[in-house]
C-alpha positions as CSV (number, residue, x, y, z in Angstrom):
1,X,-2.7,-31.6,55.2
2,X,0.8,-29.8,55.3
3,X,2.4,-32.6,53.8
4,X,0.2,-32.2,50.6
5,X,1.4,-28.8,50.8
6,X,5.3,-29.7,51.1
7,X,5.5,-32.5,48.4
8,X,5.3,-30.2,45.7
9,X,7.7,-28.7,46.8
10,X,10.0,-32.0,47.8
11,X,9.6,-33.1,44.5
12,X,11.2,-30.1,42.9
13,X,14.2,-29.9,45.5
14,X,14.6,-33.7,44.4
15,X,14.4,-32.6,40.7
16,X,16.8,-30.1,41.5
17,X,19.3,-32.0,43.4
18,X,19.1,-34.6,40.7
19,X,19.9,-31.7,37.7
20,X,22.9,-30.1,40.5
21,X,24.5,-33.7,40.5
22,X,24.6,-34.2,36.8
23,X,25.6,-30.8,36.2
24,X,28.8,-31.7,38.9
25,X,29.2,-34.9,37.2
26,X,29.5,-33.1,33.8
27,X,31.8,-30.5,35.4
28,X,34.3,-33.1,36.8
29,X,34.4,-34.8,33.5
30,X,34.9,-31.0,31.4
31,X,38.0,-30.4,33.9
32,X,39.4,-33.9,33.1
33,X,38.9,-33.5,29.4
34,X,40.7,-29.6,29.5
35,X,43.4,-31.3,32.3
36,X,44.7,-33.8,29.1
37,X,44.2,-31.4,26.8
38,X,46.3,-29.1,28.7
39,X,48.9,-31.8,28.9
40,X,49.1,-32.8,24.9
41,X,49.1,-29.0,24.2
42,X,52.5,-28.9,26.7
43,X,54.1,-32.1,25.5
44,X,57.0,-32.6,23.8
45,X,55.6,-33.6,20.9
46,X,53.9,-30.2,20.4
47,X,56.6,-28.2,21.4
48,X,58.2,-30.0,18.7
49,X,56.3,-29.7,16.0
50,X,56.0,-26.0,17.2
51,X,59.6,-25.7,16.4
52,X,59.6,-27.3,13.3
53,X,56.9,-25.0,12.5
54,X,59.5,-22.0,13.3
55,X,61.9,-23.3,11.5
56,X,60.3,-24.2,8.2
57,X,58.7,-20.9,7.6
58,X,59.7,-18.2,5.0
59,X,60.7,-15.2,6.8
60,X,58.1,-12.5,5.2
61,X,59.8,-9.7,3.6
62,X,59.4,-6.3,5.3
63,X,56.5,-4.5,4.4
64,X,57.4,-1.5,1.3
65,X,60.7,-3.6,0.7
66,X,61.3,-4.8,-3.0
């Protein structure tokens, strides 16, 4: 009689545990993804093309100056 009682419940801590784990797995995956992204954004090659960037642009004339 309890156990008709309880399996209601055991199936929902089962649904849950099931919907934590993919959440975790989706997590770990997220921090992996930013982790690379975090490297290209800090590689060389970005830093130079960051530099290039500086160096190409027109300096913008001061603001009221003709």
């Amino acid at each position: 009689m309890w156990t008709q009682q309880l399996s209601p419940h055991l199936q929902r801590n089962k649904q849950l545990h099931d919907t934590l784990l993919q959440r975790e797995e989706e997590l770990a995956r997220l921090q992996e993804e930013n982790n690379k992204l975090r490297g290209f954004l800090s590689s060389s090659f970005v830093r130079n093309l960051q530099e290039k960037a500086k160096v190409g642009a027109p300096s913008k004339p001061a603001a009221g100056v003709d």
